[in-house]
C-alpha positions as protocol buffer text, in pm:
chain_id: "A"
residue {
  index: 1
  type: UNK
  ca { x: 9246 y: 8861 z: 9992 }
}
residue {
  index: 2
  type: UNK
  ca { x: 9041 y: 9165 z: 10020 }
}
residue {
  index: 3
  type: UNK
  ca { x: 8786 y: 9232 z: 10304 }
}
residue {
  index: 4
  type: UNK
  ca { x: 8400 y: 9212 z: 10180 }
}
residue {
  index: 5
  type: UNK
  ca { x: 8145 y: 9470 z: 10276 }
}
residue {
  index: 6
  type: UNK
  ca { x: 8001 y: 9162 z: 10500 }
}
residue {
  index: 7
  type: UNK
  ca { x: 8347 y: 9111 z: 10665 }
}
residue {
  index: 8
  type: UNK
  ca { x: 8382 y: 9529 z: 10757 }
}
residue {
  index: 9
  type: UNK
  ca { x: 7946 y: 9519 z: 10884 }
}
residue {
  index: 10
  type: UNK
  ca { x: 8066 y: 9193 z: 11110 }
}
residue {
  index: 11
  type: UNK
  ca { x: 8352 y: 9343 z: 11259 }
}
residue {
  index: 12
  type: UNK
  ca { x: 8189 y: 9694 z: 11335 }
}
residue {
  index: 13
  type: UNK
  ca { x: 7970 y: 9466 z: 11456 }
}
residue {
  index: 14
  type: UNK
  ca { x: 8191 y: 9298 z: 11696 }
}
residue {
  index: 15
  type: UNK
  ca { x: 8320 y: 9628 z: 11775 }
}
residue {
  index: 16
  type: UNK
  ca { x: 8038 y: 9790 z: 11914 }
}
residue {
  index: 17
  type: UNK
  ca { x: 7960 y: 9505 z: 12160 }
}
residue {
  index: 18
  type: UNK
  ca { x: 8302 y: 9477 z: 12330 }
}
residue {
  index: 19
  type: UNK
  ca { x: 8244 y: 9839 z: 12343 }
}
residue {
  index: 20
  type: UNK
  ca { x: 7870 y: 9852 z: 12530 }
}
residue {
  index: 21
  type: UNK
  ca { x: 8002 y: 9559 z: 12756 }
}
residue {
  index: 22
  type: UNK
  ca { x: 8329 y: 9767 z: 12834 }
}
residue {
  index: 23
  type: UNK
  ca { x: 8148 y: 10104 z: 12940 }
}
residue {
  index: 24
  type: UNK
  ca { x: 7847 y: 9890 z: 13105 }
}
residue {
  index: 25
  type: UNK
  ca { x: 8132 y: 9677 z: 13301 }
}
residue {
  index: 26
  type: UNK
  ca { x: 8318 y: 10063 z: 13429 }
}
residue {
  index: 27
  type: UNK
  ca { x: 8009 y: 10194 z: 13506 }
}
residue {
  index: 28
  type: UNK
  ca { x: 7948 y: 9881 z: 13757 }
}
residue {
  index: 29
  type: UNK
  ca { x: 8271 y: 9943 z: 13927 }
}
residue {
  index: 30
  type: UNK
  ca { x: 8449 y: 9575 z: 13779 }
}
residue {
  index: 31
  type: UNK
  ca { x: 8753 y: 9539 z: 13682 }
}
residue {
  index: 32
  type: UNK
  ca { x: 8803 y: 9277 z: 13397 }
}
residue {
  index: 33
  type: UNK
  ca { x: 8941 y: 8997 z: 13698 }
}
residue {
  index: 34
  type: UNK
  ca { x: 8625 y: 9068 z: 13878 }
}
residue {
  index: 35
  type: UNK
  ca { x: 8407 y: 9066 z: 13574 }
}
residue {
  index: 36
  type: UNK
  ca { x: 8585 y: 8709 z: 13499 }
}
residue {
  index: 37
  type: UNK
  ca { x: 8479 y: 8589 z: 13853 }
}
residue {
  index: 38
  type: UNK
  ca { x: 8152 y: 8622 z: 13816 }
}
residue {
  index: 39
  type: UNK
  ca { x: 8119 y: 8474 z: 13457 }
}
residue {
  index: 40
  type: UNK
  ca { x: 8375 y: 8208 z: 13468 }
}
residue {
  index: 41
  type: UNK
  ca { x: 8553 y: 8369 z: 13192 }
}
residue {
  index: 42
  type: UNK
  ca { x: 8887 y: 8401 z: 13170 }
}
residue {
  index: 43
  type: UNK
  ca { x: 9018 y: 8782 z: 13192 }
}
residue {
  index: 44
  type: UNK
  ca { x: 9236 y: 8775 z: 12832 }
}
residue {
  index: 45
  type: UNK
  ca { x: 8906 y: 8659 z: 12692 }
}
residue {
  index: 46
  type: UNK
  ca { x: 8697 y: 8909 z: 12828 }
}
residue {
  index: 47
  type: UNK
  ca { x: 8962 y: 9114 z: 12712 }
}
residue {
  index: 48
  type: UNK
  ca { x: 8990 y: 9022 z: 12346 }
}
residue {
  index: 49
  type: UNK
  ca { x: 8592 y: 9069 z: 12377 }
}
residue {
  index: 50
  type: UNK
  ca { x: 8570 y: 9440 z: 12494 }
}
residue {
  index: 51
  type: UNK
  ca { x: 8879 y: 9527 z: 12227 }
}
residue {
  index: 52
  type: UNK
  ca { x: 8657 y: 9340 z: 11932 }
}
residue {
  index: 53
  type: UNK
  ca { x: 8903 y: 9085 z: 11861 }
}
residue {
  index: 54
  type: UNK
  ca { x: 8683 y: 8784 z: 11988 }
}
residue {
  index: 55
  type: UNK
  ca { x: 8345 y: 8742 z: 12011 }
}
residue {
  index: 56
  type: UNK
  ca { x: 8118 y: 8567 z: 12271 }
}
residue {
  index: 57
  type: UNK
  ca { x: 7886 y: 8295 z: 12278 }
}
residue {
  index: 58
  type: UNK
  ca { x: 7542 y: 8333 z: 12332 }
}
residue {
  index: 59
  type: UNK
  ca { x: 7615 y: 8126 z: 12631 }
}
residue {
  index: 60
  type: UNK
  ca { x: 7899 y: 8358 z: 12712 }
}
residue {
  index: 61
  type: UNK
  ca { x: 7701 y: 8647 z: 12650 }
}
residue {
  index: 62
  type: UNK
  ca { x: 7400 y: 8539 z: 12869 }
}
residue {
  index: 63
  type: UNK
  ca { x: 7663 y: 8516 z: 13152 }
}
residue {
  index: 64
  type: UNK
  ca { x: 7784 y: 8864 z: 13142 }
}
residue {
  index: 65
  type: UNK
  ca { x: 7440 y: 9008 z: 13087 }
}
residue {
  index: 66
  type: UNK
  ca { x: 7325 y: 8859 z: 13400 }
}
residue {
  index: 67
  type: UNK
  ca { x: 7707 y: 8949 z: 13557 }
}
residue {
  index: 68
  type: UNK
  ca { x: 7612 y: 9325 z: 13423 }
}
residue {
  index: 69
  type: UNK
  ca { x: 7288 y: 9339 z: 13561 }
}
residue {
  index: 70
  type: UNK
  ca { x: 7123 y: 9336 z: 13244 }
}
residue {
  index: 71
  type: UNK
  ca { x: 6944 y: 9108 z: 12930 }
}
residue {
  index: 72
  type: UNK
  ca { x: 7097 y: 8966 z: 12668 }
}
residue {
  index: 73
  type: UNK
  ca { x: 6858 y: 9109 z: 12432 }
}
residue {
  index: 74
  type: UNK
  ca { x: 6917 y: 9453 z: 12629 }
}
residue {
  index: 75
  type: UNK
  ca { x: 7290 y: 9444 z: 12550 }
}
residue {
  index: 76
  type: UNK
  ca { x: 7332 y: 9329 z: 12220 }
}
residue {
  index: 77
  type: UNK
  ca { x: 7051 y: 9675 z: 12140 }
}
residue {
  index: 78
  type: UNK
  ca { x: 7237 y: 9824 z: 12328 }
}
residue {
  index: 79
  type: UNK
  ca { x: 7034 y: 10085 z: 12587 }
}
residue {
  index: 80
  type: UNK
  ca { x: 7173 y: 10417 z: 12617 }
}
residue {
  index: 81
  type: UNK
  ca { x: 7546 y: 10288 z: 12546 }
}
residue {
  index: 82
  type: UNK
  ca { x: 7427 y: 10245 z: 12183 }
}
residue {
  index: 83
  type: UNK
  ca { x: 7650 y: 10418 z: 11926 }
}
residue {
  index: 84
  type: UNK
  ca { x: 7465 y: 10648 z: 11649 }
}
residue {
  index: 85
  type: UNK
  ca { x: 7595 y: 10418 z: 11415 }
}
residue {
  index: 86
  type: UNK
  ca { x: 7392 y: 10122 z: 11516 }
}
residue {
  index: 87
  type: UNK
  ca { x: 7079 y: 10266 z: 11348 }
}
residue {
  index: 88
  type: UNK
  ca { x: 6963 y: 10498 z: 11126 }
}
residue {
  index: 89
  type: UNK
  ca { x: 6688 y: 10674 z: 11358 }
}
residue {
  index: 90
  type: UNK
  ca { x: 6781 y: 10605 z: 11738 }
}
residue {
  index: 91
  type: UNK
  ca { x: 6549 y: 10858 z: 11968 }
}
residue {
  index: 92
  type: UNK
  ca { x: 6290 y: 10770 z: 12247 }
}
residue {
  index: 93
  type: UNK
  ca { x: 5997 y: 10683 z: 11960 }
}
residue {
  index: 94
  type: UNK
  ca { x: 6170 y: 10524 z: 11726 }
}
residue {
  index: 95
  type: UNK
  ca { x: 6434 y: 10295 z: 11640 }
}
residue {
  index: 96
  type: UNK
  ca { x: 6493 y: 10203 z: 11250 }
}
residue {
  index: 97
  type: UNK
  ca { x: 6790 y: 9932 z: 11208 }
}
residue {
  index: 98
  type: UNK
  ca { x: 6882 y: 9904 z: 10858 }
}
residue {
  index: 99
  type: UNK
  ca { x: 7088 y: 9602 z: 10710 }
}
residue {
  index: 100
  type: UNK
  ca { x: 7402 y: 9590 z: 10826 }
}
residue {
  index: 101
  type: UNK
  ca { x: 7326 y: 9807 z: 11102 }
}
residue {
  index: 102
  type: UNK
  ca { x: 7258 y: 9651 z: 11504 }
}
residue {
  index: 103
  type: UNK
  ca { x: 7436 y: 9421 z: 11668 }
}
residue {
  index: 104
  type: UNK
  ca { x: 7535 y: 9069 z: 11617 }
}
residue {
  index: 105
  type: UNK
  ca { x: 7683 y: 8797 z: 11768 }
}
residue {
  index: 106
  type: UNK
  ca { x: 7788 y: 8513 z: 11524 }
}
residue {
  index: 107
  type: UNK
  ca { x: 7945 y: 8159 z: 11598 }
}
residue {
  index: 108
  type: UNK
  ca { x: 7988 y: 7856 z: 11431 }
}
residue {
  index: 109
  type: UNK
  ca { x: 7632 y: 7725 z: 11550 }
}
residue {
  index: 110
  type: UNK
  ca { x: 7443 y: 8011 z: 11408 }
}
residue {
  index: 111
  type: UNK
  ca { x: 7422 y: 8421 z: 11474 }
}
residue {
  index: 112
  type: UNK
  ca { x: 7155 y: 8641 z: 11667 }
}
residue {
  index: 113
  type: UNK
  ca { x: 7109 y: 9036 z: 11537 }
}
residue {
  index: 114
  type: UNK
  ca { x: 6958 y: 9283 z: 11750 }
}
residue {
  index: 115
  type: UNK
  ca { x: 6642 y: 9466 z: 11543 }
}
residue {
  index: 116
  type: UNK
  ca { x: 6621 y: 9748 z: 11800 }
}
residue {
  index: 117
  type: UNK
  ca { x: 6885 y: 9969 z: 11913 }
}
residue {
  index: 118
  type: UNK
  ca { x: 6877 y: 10135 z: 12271 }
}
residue {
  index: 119
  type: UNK
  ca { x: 6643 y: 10168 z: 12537 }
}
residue {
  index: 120
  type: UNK
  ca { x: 6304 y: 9992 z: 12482 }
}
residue {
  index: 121
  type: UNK
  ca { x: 5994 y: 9802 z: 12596 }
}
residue {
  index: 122
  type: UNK
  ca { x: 6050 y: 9500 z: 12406 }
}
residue {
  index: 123
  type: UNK
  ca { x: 6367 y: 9380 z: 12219 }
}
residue {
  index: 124
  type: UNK
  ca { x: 6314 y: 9171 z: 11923 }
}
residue {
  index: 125
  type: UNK
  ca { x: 6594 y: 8917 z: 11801 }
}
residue {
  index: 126
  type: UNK
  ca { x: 6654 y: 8768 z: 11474 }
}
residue {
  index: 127
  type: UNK
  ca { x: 6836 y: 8402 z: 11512 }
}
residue {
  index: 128
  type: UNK
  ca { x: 6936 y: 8161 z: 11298 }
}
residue {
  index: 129
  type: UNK
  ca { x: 7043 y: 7882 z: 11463 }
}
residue {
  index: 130
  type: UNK
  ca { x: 7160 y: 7518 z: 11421 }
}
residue {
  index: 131
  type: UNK
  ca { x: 7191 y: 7362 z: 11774 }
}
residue {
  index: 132
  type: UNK
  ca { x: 7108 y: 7038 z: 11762 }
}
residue {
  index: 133
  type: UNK
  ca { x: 7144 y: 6934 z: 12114 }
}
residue {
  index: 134
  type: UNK
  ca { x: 7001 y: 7084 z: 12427 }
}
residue {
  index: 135
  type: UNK
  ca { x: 7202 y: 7365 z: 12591 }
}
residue {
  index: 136
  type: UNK
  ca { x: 7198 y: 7502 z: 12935 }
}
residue {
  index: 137
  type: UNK
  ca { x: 6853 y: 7667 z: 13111 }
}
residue {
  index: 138
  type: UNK
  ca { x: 6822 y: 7983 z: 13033 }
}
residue {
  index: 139
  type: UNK
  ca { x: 6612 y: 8199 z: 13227 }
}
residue {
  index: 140
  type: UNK
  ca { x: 6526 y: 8605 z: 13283 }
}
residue {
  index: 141
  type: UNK
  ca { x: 6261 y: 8799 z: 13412 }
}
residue {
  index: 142
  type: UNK
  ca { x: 6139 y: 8974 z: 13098 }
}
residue {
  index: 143
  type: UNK
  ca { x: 5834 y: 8713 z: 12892 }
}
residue {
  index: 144
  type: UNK
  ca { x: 5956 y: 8609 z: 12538 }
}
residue {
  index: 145
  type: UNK
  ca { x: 5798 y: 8504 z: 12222 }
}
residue {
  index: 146
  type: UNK
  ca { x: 5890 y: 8314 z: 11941 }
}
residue {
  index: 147
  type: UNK
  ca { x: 5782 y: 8279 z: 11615 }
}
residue {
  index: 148
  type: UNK
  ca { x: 5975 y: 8057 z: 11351 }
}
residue {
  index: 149
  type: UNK
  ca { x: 6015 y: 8200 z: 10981 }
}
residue {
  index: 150
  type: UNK
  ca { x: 6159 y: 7848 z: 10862 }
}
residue {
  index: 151
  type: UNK
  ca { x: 6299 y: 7464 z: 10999 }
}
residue {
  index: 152
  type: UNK
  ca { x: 6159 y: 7302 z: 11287 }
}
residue {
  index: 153
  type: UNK
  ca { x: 6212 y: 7373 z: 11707 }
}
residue {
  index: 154
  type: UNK
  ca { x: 6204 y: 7161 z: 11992 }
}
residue {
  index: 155
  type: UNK
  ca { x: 6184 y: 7420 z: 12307 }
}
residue {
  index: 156
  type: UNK
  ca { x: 6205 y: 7286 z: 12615 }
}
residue {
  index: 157
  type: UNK
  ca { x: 5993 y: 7458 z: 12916 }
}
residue {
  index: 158
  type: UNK
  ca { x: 6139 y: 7273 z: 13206 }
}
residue {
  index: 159
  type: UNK
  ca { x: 5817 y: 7184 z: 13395 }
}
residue {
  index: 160
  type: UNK
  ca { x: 5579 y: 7354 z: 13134 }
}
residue {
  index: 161
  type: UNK
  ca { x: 5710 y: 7079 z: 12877 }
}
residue {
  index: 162
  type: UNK
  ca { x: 5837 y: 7013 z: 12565 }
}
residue {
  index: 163
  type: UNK
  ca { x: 5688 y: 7149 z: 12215 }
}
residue {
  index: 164
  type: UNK
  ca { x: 5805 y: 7099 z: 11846 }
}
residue {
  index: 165
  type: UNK
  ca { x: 5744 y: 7393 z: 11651 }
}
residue {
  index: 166
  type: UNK
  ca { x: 5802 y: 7505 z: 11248 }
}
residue {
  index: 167
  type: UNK
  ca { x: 5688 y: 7739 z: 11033 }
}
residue {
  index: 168
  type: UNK
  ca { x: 5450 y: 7962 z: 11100 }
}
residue {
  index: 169
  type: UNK
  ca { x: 5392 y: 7875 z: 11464 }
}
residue {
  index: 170
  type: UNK
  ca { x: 5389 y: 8064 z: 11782 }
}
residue {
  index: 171
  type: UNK
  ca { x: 5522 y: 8019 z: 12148 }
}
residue {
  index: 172
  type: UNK
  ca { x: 5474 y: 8283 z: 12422 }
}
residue {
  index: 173
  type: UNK
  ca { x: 5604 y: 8216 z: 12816 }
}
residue {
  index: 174
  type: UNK
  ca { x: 5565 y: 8412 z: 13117 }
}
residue {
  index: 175
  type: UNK
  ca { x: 5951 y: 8541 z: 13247 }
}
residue {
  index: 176
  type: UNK
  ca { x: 6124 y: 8338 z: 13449 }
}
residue {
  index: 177
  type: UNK
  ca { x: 6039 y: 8007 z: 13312 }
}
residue {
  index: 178
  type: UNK
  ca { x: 6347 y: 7826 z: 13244 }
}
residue {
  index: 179
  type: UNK
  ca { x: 6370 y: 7751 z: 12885 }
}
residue {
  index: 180
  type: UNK
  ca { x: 6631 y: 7615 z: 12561 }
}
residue {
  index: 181
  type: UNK
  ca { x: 6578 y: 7445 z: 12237 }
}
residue {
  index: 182
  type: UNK
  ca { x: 6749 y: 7262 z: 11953 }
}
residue {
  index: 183
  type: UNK
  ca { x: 6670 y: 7228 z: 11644 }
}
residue {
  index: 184
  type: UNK
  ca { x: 6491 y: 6932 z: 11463 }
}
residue {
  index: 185
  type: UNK
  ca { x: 6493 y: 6788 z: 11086 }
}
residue {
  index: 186
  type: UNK
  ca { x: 6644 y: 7029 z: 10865 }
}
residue {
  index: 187
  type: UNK
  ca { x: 6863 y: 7262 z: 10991 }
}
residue {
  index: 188
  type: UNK
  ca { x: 6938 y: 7564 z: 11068 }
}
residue {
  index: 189
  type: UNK
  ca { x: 6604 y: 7746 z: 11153 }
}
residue {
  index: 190
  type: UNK
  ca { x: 6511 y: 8118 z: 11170 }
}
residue {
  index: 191
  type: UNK
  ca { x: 6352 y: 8210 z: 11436 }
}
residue {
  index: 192
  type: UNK
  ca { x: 6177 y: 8590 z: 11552 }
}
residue {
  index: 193
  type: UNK
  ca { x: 6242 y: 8625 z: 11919 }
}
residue {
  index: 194
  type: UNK
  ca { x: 6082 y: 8870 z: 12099 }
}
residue {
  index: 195
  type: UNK
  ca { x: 6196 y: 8952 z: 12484 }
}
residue {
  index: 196
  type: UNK
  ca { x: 5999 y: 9183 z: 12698 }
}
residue {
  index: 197
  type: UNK
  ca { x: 6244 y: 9459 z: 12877 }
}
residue {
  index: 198
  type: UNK
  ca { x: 6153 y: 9478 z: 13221 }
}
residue {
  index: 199
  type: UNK
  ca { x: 6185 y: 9770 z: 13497 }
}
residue {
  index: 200
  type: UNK
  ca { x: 6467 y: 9606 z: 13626 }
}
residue {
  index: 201
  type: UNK
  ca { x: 6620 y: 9639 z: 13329 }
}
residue {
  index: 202
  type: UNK
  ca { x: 6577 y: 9987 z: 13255 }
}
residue {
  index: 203
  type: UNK
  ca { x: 6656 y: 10035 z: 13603 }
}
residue {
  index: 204
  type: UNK
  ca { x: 7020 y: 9833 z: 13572 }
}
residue {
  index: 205
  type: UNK
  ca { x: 7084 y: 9992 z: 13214 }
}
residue {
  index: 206
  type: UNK
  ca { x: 7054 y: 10340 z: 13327 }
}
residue {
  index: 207
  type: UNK
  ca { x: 7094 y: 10408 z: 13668 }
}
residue {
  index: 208
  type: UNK
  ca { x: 7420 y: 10428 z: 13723 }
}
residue {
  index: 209
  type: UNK
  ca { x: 7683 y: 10636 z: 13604 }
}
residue {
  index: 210
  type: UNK
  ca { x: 8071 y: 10702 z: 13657 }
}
């Protein structure tokens, strides 16, 4: 059966992550066994990841952010290892991601696109997700922001609490506050989810070079 337009956006897609996480993991020094050591995946994976042929978890992609010394917001846009084709206007004002343009990461729970490509103060996320149980903590030291477009949210704040969301609502927490969610009722829901970048981030992104 012939590929669809969709199919050929997903896998350039796919493509251009494995390639920001390969130059991002040379530029660090790590090989693809050391990379696996510090993320707990195996090296064929990582492997199949960086050549486009497999694609990570959000999980799985939090873990070699943080292995990277980066955001998982920060790497799917990309920073300066973003390729031209990821948007249409790229510079140091402006950044305007058509459809079918970004990055993605898609799995059989739901998908999260990047809506800013390269470098930038604040890195907004589109997800649609379906999880329906509680995942991992996930914490960083940039503040995020959430608003939901449709369904209904449970986020869990660790010691801040728990809070049901839907439509139309808004949650904001300072960096560094461990965090996850799952959804509740009808499912999947769409969320906006805004991540601050952080000097440390713009420090790890583009410091260091070959």
């Amino acid at each position: 059966m012939a590929a669809t337009p969709g199919d050929d956006t997903d896998e350039r897609m796919t493509l251009e992550l494995g390639r920001r996480i390969s130059v991002l993991r040379k530029q660090r020094g790590l090989t693809l066994v050391a990379l696996a050591a510090r993320t707990d995946l195996s090296q064929p994976f990582l492997s199949q990841i960086e050549r486009g042929r497999a694609r990570p978890s959000m999980p799985s992609l939090h873990r070699l952010a943080s292995a990277l010394g980066t955001t998982t917001p920060a790497l799917l846009s990309g920073g300066e290892h973003a390729h031209g084709s990821a948007a249409e206007i790229d510079d140091d004002d402006v950044s305007l991601v058509r459809v079918g343009q970004g990055s993605m990461v898609t799995q059989s729970n739901g998908q999260a696109k990047a809506l800013v490509v390269g470098e930038r103060a604040m890195y907004p996320l589109e997800f649609v997700t379906n999880v329906t149980e509680f995942e991992d903590y996930y914490q960083h030291a940039g503040a995020e922001f959430i608003y939901v477009i449709s369904g209904h949210l449970e986020v869990d704040l660790a010691e801040k609490g728990i809070h049901r969301i839907g439509p139309g609502d808004t949650l904001y927490f300072a960096g560094d506050v461990r965090h996850r969610w799952r959804v509740v009722g009808l499912w999947p829901a769409r969320l906006l989810v805004t991540q601050a970048g952080t000097s440390t981030t713009v420090d790890n992104i583009g410091s260091e070079h070959i």
